[in-house]
C-alpha positions as CSV (number, residue, x, y, z in Angstrom):
1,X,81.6,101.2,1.6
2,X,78.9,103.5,1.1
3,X,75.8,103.6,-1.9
4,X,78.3,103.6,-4.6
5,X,80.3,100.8,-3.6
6,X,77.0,98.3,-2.7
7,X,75.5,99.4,-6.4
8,X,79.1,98.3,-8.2
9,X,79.1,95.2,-5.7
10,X,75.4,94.5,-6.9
11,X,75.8,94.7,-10.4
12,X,78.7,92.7,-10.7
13,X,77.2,90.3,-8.8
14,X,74.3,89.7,-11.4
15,X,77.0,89.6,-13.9
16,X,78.4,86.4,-12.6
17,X,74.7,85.6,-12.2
18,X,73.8,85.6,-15.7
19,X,77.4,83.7,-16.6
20,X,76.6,81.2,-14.3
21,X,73.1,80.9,-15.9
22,X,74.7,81.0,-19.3
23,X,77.4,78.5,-18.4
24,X,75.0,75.8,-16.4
25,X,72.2,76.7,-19.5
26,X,75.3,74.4,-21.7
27,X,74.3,71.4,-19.1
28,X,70.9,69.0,-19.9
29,X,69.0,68.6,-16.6
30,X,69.1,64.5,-15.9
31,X,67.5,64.7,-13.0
32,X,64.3,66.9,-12.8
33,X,64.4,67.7,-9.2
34,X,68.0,67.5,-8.2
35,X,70.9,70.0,-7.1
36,X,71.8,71.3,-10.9
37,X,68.2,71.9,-11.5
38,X,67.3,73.0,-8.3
39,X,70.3,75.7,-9.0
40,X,69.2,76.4,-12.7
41,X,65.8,77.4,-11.5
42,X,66.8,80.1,-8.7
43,X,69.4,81.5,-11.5
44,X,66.7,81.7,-13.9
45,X,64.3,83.6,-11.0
46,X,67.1,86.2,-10.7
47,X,67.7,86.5,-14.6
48,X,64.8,86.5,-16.9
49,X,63.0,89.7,-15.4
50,X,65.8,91.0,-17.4
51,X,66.6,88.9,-20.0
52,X,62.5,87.9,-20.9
53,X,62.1,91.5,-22.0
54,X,65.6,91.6,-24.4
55,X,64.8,88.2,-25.7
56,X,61.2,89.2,-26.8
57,X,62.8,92.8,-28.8
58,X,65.6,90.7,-30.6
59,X,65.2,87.0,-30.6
60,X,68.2,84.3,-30.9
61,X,69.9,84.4,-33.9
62,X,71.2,81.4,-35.8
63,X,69.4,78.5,-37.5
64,X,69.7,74.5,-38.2
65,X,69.0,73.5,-34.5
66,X,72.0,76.3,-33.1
67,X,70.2,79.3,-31.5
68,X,72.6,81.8,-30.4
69,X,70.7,84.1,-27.7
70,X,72.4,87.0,-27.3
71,X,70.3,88.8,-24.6
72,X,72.9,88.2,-21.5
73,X,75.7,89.3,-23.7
74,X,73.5,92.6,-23.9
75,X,73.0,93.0,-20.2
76,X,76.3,92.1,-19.1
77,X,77.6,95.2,-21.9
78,X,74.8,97.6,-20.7
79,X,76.1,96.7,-17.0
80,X,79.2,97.3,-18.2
81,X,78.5,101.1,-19.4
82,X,76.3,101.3,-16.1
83,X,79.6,100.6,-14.1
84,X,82.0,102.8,-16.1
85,X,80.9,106.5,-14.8
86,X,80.0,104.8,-11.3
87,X,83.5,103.5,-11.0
88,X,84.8,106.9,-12.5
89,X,83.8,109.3,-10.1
């Protein structure tokens, strides 16, 4: 597999990382303690060293209660462009 293929495995492993964040994020936490929180907590562990920063520089957009954050729809393009000339080669 070699460096190349363990970096491209790595990073598009985050990316379903920060989906799955995204996607469970949609989800209100009924009970403080239990399996989907327990879950929501490690995702957002592996996540927000990266999307703390982004969120900070450009903040959610939107307004009357609906906050769009857009910050793992940044990391998940600037993964992308990461991947393209890795894959290339």
């Amino acid at each position: 597999m070699g460096v190349r293929g363990l970096l491209i495995d790595l990073l598009e492993l985050y990316e379903i990382i920060i989906v799955l964040s995204v996607v469970l994020s949609w989800f209100p936490v009924t009970n403080p303690g239990g399996t989907l929180h327990e879950i929501r907590i490690i995702l957002g562990r592996l996540t927000e060293p990266v999307l703390g920063p982004i969120r900070r520089v450009m903040p959610a957009i939107g307004g009357g209660g609906v906050r769009l954050d857009l910050s793992p729809l940044i990391v998940i393009l600037v993964i992308q462009l990461l991947l393209i000339p890795i894959i290339a080669r």
